[in-house]
N, C-alpha and C positions, 0 to 999 in steps of 0.2 A: 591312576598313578598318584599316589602319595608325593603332595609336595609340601619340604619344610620353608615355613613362616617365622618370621619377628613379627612381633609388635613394636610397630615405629611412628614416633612424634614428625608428621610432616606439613608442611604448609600446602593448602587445598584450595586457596582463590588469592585472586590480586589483590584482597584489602590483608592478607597475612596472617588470617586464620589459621590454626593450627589443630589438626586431628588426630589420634592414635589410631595406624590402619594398622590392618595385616597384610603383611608383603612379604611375596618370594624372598630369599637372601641374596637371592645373586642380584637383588635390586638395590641392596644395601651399599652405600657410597662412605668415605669418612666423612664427619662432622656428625653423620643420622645418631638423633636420639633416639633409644631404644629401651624396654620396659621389661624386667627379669621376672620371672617367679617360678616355684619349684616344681620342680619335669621340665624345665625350658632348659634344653640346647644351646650352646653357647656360640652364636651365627657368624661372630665377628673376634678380630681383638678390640678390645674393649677397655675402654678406665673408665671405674665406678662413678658417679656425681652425687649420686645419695644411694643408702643402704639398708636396709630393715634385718636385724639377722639372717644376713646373704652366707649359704656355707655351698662350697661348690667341690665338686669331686673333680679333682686332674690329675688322680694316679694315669691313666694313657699318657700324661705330659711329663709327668716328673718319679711318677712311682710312690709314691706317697699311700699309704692305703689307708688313710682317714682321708673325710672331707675339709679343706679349710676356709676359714674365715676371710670375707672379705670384704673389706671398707672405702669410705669415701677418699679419709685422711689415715695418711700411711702412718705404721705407729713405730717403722724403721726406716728413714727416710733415706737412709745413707746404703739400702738394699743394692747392691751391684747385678743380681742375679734375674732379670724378670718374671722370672719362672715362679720366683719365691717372693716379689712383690705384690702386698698384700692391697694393690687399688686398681690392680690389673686380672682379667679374665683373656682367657686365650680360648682360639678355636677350639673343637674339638673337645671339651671340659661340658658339663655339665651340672646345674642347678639343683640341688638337694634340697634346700630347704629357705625360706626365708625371700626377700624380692628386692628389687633394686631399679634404678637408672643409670643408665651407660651411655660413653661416646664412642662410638665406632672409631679407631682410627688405624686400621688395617684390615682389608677387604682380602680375598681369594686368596692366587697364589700370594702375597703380599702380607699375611697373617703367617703369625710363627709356625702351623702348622703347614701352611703351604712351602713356606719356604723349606722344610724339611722337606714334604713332597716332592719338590725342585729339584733339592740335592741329592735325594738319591738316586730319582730318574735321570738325571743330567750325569751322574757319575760313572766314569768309564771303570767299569769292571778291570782291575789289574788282574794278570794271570796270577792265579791261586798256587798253593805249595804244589799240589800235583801237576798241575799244567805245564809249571816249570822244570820239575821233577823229570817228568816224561820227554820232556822237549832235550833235554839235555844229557839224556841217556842217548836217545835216538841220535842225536848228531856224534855221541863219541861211537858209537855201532858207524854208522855213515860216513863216518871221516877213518877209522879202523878201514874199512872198504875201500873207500878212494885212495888210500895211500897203498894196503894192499895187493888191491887187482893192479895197477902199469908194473908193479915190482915181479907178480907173477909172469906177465908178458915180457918184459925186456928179458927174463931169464930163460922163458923158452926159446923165444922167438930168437936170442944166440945159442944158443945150447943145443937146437933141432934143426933153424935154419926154418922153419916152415911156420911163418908172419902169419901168414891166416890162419892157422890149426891153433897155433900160440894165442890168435886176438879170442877167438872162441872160447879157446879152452880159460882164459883170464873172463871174458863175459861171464861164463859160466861161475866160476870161481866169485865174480862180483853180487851174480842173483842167490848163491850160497850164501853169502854171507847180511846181506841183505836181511833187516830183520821182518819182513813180510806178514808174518804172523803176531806183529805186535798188535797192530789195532783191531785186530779179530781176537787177540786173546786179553786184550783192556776190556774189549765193550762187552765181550758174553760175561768175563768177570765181574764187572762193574752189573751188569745187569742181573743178574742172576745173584750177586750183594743186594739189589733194590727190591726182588723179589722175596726174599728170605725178611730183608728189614722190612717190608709192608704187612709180613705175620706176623712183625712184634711190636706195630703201632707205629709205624717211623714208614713216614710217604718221602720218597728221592725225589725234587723236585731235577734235580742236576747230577748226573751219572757219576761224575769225579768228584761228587761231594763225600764219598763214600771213604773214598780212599784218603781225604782227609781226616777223616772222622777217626780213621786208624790210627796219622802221622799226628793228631792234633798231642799237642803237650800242655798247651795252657785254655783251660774255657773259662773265659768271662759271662760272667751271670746275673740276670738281677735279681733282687731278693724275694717283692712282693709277685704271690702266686709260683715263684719256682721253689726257694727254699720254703716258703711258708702259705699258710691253707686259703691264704687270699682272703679272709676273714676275721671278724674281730671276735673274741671270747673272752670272757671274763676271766681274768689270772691270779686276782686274789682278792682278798676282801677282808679287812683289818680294822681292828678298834687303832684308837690316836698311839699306840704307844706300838704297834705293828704287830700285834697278836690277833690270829685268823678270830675274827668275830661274825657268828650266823646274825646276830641281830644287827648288824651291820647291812650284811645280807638282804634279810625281808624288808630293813625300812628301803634299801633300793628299788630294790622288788617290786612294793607299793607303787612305790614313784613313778616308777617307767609302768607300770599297769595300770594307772589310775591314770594317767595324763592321756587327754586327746589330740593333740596336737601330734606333727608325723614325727612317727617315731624314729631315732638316728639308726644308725650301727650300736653304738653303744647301749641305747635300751634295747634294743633288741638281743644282746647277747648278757644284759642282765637276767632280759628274762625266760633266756636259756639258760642260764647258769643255775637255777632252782629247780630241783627235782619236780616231778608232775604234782604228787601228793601233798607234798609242802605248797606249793604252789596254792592247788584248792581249800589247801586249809589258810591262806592267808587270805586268798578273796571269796574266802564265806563268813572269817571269822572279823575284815576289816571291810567298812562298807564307804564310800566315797562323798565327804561333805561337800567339796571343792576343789578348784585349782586356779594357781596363778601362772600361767604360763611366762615359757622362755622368753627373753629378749635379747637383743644385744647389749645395752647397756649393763644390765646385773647379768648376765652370764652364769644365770638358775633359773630353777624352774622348782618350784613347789604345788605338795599335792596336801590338801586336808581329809585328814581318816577320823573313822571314830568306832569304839568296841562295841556293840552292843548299845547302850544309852549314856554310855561315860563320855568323858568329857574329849574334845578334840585333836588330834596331834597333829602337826603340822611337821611336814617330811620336806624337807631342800633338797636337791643335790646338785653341783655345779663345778664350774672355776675354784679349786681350793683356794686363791686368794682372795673370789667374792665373795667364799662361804667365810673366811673367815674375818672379813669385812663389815659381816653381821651376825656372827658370834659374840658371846660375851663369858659362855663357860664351855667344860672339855668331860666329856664322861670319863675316866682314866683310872682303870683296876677298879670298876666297877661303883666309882664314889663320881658325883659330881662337885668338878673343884674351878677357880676364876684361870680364864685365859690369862697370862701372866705370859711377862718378858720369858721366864725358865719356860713354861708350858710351851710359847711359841719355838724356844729352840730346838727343845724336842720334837715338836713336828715339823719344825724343818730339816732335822737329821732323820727321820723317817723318811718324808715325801721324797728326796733327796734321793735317799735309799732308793727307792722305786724309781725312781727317774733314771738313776745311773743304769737300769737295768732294764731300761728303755720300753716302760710301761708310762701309760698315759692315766694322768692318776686326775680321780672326780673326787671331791669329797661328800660325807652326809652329813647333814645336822638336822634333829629336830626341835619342835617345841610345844610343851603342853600347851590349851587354850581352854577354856570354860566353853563348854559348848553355850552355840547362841546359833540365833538365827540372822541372815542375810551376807552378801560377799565378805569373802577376804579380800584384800590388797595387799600391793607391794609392804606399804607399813608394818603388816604383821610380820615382813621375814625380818625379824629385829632379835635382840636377844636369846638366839637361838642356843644348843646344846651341840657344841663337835662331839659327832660319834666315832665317826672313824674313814677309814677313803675305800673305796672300791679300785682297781688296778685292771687296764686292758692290754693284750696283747693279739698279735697276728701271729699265730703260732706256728712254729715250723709243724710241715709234714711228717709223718711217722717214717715215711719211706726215706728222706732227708740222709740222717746221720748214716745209714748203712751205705747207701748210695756214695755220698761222699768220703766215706771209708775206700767203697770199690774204686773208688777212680784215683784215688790217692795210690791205691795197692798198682792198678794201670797205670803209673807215673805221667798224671796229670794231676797239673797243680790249679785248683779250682780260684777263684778269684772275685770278690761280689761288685760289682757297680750300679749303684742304686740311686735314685731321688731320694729316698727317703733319711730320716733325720738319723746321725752316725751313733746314737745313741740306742736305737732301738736297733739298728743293722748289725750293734755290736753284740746287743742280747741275744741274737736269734744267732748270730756264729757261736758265740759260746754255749748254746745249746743245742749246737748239731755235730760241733765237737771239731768246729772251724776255727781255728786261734789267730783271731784278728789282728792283734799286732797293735802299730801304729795304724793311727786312721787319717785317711787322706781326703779332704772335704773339696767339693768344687773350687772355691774363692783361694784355696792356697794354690791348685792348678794353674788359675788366671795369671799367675806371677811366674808361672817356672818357663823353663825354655826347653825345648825339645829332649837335650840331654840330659838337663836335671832329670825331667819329670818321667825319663826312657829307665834311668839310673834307679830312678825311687819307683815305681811300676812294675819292677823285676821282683822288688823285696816287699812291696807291699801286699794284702791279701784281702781288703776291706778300702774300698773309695765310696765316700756319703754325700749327700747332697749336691748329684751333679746332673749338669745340662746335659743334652742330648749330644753335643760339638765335644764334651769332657769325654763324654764313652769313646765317642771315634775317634778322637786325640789316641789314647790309651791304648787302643788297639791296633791303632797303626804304628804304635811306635814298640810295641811290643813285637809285632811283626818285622818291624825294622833289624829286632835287635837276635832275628834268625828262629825264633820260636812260631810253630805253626797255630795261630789265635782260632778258636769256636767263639761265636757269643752268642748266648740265648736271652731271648727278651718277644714281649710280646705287644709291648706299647708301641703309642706315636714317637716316644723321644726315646727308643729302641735303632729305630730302622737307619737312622745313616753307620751305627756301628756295627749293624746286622751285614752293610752294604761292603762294609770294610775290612770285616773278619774272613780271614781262609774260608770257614763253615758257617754261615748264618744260619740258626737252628731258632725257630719258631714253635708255635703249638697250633691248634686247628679255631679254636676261639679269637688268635689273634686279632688285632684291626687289618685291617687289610692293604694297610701299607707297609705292614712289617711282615704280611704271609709273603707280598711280592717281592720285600729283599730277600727271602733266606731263601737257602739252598736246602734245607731237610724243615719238615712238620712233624712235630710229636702229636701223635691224636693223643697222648696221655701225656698232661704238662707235671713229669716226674722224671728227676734225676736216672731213677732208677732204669728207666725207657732207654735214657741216652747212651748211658756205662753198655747195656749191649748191644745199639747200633754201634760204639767205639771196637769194642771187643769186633764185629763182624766186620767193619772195617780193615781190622787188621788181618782177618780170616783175606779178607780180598786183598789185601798190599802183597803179603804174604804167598799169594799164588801168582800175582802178575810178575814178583820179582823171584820165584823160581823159574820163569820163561825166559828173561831177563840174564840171569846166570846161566843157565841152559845154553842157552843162544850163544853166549858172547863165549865162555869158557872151547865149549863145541868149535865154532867158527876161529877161533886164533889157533887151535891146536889142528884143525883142518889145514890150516892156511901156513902152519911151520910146515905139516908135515909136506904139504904137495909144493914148496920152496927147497925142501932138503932131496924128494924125490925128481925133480927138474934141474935141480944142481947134476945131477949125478946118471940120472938115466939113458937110454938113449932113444927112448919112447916114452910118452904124456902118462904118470901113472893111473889116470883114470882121464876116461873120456868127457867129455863136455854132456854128453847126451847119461852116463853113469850119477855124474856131478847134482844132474837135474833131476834123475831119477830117486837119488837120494836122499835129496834136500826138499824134494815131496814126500816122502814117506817120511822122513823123521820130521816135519811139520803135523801129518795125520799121526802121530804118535801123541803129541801136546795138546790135540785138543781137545781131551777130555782134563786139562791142568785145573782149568774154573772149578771143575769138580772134588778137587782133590782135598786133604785131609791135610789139616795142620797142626801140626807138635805146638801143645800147648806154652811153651816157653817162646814159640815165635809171636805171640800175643800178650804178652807180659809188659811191654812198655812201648813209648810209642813208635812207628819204624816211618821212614821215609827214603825217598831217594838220593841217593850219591853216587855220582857220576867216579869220583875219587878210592872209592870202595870196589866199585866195578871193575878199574881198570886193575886194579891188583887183585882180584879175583880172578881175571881171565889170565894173568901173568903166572899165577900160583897153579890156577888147574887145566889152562889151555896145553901147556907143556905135556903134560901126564901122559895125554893120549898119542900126542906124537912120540912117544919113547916107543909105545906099543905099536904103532903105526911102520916105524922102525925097525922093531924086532919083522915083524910083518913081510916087509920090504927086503930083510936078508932073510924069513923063511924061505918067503917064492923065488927068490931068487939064487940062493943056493941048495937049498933041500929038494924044492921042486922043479928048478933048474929053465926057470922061465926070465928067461936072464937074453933075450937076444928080442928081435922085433917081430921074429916068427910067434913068439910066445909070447907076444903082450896079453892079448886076450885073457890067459889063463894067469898072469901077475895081475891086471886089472879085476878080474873077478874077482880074485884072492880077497884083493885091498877092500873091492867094495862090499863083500860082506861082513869084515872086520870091522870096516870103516862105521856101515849102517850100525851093526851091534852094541859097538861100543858109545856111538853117539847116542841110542836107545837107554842102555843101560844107565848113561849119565843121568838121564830123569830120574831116577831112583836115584842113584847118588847124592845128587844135588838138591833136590827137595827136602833132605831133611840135615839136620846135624846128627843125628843117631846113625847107627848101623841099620841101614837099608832092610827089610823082609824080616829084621829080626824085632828091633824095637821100634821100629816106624813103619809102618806097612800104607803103601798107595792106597787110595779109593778105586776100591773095583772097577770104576770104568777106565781109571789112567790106566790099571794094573792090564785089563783085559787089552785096550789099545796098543800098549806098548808089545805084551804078547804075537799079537797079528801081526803087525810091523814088521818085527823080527822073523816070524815066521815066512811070511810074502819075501822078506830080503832075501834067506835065507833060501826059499823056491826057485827064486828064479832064474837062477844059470842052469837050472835042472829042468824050466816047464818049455814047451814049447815056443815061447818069445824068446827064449834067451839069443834065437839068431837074429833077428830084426833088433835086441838091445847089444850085440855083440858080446855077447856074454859067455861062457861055457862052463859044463858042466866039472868041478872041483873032485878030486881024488876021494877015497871017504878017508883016507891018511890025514889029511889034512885037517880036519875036525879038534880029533885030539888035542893037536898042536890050537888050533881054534881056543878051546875050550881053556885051556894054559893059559894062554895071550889074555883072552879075557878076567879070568879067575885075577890074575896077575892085577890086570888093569884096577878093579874092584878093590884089591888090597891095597894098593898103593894110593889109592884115590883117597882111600878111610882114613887112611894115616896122613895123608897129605891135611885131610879136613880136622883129621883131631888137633893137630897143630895148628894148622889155620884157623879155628873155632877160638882154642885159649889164647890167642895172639891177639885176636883181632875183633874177636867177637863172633856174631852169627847170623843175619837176617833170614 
C-alpha cells in the first residue's frame, strides 16, 4: 500500500537536534516545518517561510487553470480571500514547479479542504424540486379521498338505510380513488429514464435526479474543463504594434525548446502551436549555445542560439514588465527604433488589448551577441530588442456554443461560476456566444445580504473569482427564489454547491468528493451530454404526469357520478366487488405509460409539478365523464328499463362497462394535447394494453364469471347506444382540452 509522505524539519534528541524526516501526513501537527518541491502534494495548509520559484496548481480549489505564484511575503496584503492569498498553500493543490518552506497550520479535517469535506457530509439533504413536487400531488389525491369517501357513505347509508353495504361500498370508493399506482409508475419511469440516459453517457446515481433534470430551468456551471478544453494553447502571437508576427513565433519556439528546465503549460502549447515541419526546420537550422534559466526574481528565462557559425542571439521571454525592464529598443514595422515614453504607451494599449480579452500575455525580446566562448549570465539580459508577445488561452470546446444554443432553445438559462479571473471567464462567454453582462466577482458578494445578492443572481450570467461558500450562497438562494438550480463542477471547491443544487451533475474524472455530492455523472464532461439527459428528463416528467391527470381527472368524475347516482337510486349503482374490479383493470391499462411516446412540444421548456394546475385539471375534465356517466344512468334506466332492485344487476353492468371504457379511453385523451389516433398516436405497448382492457371489460358479463362477479350478460341493443355515449364522450373531451390548452397551457 502506497503511503503519502512530507518531508518535515523535526527535532530527534534532548540536546535539540534537528533533522528533515519523512513522515506519514496524518503525523503532521501545526507549527511542523516542512520542505516543498515540484510533484510534492500539498499534505497540509500551509504559509510559505521562504520560496525559490514555488508555482502551484489549485484549479480543484478555486478553478483557476494556470499554475500560480507563491511567496514568502504577500505582494497584496490587504487579500480578504484565502484562496487567492499568495503566502498560502491549501490541501489538496499541488507543486508544479520550483521549492519552498512551509508552516503547517491546519491539519485534517481542520484544513480548508476538510472542512468542505465536513460540510457536505454533515449536510442534510433538503427535499429536492421533485420530492416536493411528488409529495404534494399525493396529499391533494389523499385528501380529495378523505373528504370524498364519509360523503359517499352518509349519502348511502341515508338514502338505502343499509350502514354496512354503504361503509363497503365508500371503502371501495376510497381504494378507487386511492392513487396506488403512483410509486409503481414513478420508479419503472424513473428507471427506465436511467436506463436510456446510461446509452448516452449520463450514470443516475439518484432515481428523481431525472425528473429534475427535466424541471431544471437554471444550471450553474463552471468554466474551466466544462465550457473550455481544460488546456492552455497558444491564441496569438504579435509583433509590439499587434500584427500576427511568425518571427515572433520561432524565437518562442526556440525558447521553450532549447531550455531544460520543466517545462510549464505555456511552453508546452508554444510548442504545440508550430507546425511539425517548421518546427524541424528551426531545430536543425538553430543549434543551442546556452541558457539562463527561470527564477523568481526576474520572472524570464532565456535561451542562447546560433546559425551555423554567426554570431549569437539571445531569445528572453517572460513577465512583459520584466522584459521590458531590460529592454532598451522595440522592433516596430520592421525598423528597430528607442523604447520611448510614446513606444511604451503603445504597448500598453496593445498588452491591455489582450488582457481585456482575457489572454495571459508573455513577452519576446531578443539580442545579438558576438559569439565567444564560456557562460552567459543574468547581465547579458541587458539591452535587449522587444519583438513582440505571444497570448494564451483555455479555449472553449467546439461542442460549447451549439450546446449552449440548445439549452437556451430548452428555456434554460445557463449561468457561469468560476475561480477563475472575470477577465478571462468573460472571453470565453463571448466566444461561445454567452453575453456576460455585468460581472459579479467574489469580494463584492462578501458585502451583499441575501436579498441583494438573490436580486442580482436572477439577472446576472458571469460570477468571477469565487470561493467555494460563493457557489453555494448562489445556489441556494437562487433556489429560494422558486427556480429549480443544476450545478455542474467537478472540483474540491465545487461540492458544497454540488450538495445544494436540486441536480448535482458531475463528470467521471471528478475528485471524489464532488462524484459523492452529485446526483448524475457525465462520463463525457460536455454540455452537449447534458441538453439530452434534460431533454429525457422531460421524456420521463412527461409520462409520470400523464398518470397523474389520468388518475385524478378519472377519480373525481367517478366520484360525482356515483354522488349523483346515490342521491337518486334505490339500489348502489355499482357494487363494491364491480368498483374493485375496475379499478384493477384500468390500473393494468397504465402500466405500459413509462413506455409511451411524447409530443415533442411536451419537451420544449422546463415542466414541473403543481399541485394548483392539478386541481383545475380535474375540475375541467373530471366533470366530462360524469355527464356521460348520466346519459348512461337514464339509458338503463328508461330504455332498458332496469329502474327497480330486481334489475340492478343489468343497470350495474351497464355502468360498468361504460364506466371501464371511458376511464380506458381517457389515456388516450389525456396523454396528448393533439387529437388522439390521429396526430398523436400511443406507443404500441400503451396502445396494445389499453386494447385488452377494454376488451376483458367488455367479456365479462358474457364469460362464465359474470355469476360469481354478479354481473349479466347486456342486450346487443345496447352497444349502439354504447358506441354513441362513447364517440360522444371523445368529442367533447377534444374540445374541452382545445380550450383548456390556449387558456392554460398544456403539460
Amino acid at each position: 500500500m502506497v503511503s503519502n509522505t512530507a518531508t518535515v524539519l523535526r527535532v530527534v534528541n534532548e540536546q535539540g537536534e534537528s533533522r528533515w524526516l519523512e513522515l506519514p501526513i496524518d503525523q503532521l501537527v501545526p507549527g511542523d516545518i516542512i520542505r516543498l518541491s515540484a510533484g510534492d502534494m500539498i499534505p497540509a495548509d500551509l504559509r510559505i517561510l521562504q520560496a525559490r520559484d514555488l508555482f502551484v496548481a489549485q484549479a480543484s480549489l478555486t478553478g483557476e487553470s494556470l499554475p500560480v505564484e507563491k511567496v514568502a511575503r504577500s505582494r497584496d496584503p490587504l487579500q480578504q480571500n484565502p484562496l487567492e492569498c499568495d503566502t498560502l498553500c491549501f490541501m489538496g493543490t499541488n507543486v508544479v514547479s520550483g521549492s519552498a518552506q512551509a508552516i503547517v497550520f491546519a491539519t485534517g479535517g481542520h484544513t480548508w479542504f476538510g472542512q468542505l469535506a465536513g460540510r457536505v457530509s454533515e449536510q442534510e439533504s433538503e427535499p429536492n424540486a421533485f420530492q416536493k413536487g411528488i409529495s404534494r400531488v399525493s396529499m391533494l389525491l389523499i385528501r380529495f379521498m378523505l373528504v370524498m369517501a364519509p360523503v359517499v357513505l352518509l349519502i348511502n347509508g341515508y338514502t338505502k338505510g343499509d350502514w354496512w353495504e354503504a361503509a363497503l361500498f365508500a371503502l371501495s370508493v376510497a381504494v378507487g380513488l386511492t392513487p396506488e399506482m403512483l410509486p409503481m409508475i414513478v420508479t419503472s419511469t424513473l428507471a427506465r429514464g436511467a436506463v436510456k440516459l446510461s446509452k448516452q453517457k449520463v450514470i443516475v446515481k439518484h432515481l428523481d435526479a431525472i425528473q429534475n433534470f427535466g424541471a431544471m430551468d437554471i444550471l450553474c456551471t463552471d468554466k474551466t474543463g466544462t465550457l473550455t478544453q481544460d488546456k492552455i494553447v497558444l491564441e496569438n502571437h504579435t509583433d509590439v504594434s499587434g500584427k500576427v508576427s511568425e518571427r515572433v513565433l520561432h524565437a518562442a519556439w526556440l525558447n521553450s525548446h532549447y531550455q531544460t528546465g520543466l517545462k510549464n503549460l505555456l511552453d508546452t502549447a508554444v510548442l504545440e502551436g508550430v507546425e511539425l515541419e517548421a518546427a524541424r526546420g528551426l531545430a536543425a537550422r538553430w543549434q543551442k549555445v546556452d541558457e539562463i534559466p527561470f527564477d523568481f526574481e526576474r520572472r524570464r528565462m532565456s535561451v542562447v542560439v546560433k546559425e551555423q557559425d554567426d554570431a549569437h542571439q539571445l531569445i528572453c521571454k517572460g513577465a512583459l514588465q520584466e522584459i521590458l525592464n531590460v529592454s532598451t529598443q522595440v522592433r516596430y514595422n520592421g525598423d528597430i527604433v528607442p523604447l520611448d515614453d510614446t513606444m511604451l504607451r503603445r504597448i500598453r494599449r496593445v498588452t491591455d488589448t489582450l488582457n481585456r480579452q482575457g489572454l495571459r500575455v508573455v513577452a519576446v525580446a531578443t539580442k545579438y551577441l558576438p559569439a565567444r566562448e564560456g557562460d552567459y549570465q543574468r547581465a547579458d539580459e541587458s539591452d535587449l530588442i522587444l519583438e513582440g508577445y505571444i497570448a494564451f488561452l483555455d479555449p472553449p470546446k467546439e461542442t460549447t456554443a451549439p450546446a449552449l444554443k440548445a439549452l437556451k432553445a430548452s428555456g434554460i438559462t445557463v449561468k457561469i461560476l468560476t475561480g477563475d479571473s472575470e477577465l478571462v471567464a468573460a472571453k470565453v462567454c463571448h466566444e461561445v456566444g454567452l453575453d456576460a453582462g455585468e460581472v459579479v466577482i467574489g469580494s463584492q458578494i462578501e458585502a451583499m445580504s441575501d436579498d441583494e445578492l438573490a436580486a442580482l443572481a436572477k439577472r446576472t450570467t458571469l460570477f468571477a473569482r469565487l470561493a467555494p461558500l460563493h457557489k453555494e450562497r448562489i445556489v441556494t438562494l437562487l433556489k429560494r427564489e422558486g427556480h429549480v438550480v443544476g450545478f455542474m463542477g467537478d472540483g474540491i471547491n465545487d461540492a458544497p454547491a454540488l450538495r445544494a443544487a436540486d441536480i448535482g451533475i458531475s463528470v467521471d474524472g471528478a475528485v471524489d468528493i464532488a462524484r459523492e455530492a452529485a446526483d448524475i455523472i457525465l462520463l463525457e464532461k460536455s454540455l452537449m451530454v447534458l441538453e439530452e439527459g434534460v431533454i429525457e428528463g422531460r421524456r420521463t416528467f412527461a409520462n409520470m404526469l400523464k398518470y397523474i391527470k389520468m388518475t385524478a381527472s378519472s377519480n373525481f368524475g367517478n366520484v360525482f357520478s356515483v354522488l349523483v347516482a346515490s342521491a337518486f337510486l334505490p339500489f348502489l349503482p355499482m357494487l363494491p366487488l364491480h368498483l374493485l374490479i375496475q379499478n384493477l383493470l384500468y390500473d393494468v391499462s397504465q402500466v405500459a405509460i413509462p413506455f409511451d411516446n411524447v409530443d415533442d412540444e411536451q419537451i420544449r421548456k422546463p415542466q414541473r409539478w403543481n399541485p394548483a394546475d392539478l386541481g383545475r385539471f380535474m375540475v375541467f375534465f373530471g366533470p366530462i365523464s360524469s355527464i356521460f356517466d348520466i346519459l348512461t344512468f337514464g339509458l338503463m334506466w328508461w330504455v332498458f328499463h332496469a329502474n327497480t332492485v330486481e334489475m340492478q344487476t343489468l343497470f350495474q353492468s351497464g355502468w360498468f362497462i361504460e364506466g371501464l371504457l371511458s376511464q380506458t379511453l381517457i389515456v388516450h385523451m389525456i396523454r396528448t394535447r393533439r387529437i388522439p389516433f390521429v396526430q398523436s398516436r400511443a406507443a404500441w405497448p400503451l396502445f396494445a394494453m389499453t386494447l385488452v382492457v377494454m376488451a376483458v371489460g367488455i367479456a365479462l358479463p358474457f364469460s362464465p364469471l359474470a355469476g360469481y362477479l354478479q354481473l349479466q350478460a347486456l342486450p346487443l341493443s345496447y352497444f349502439p347506444w354504447l358506441v354513441a355515449i362513447l364517440a360522444g364522450y371523445m368529442v367533447l373531451t377534444q374540445t374541452v382540452k382545445g380550450f383548456y390548452s390556449r387558456r392554460y397551457g398544456w403539460q
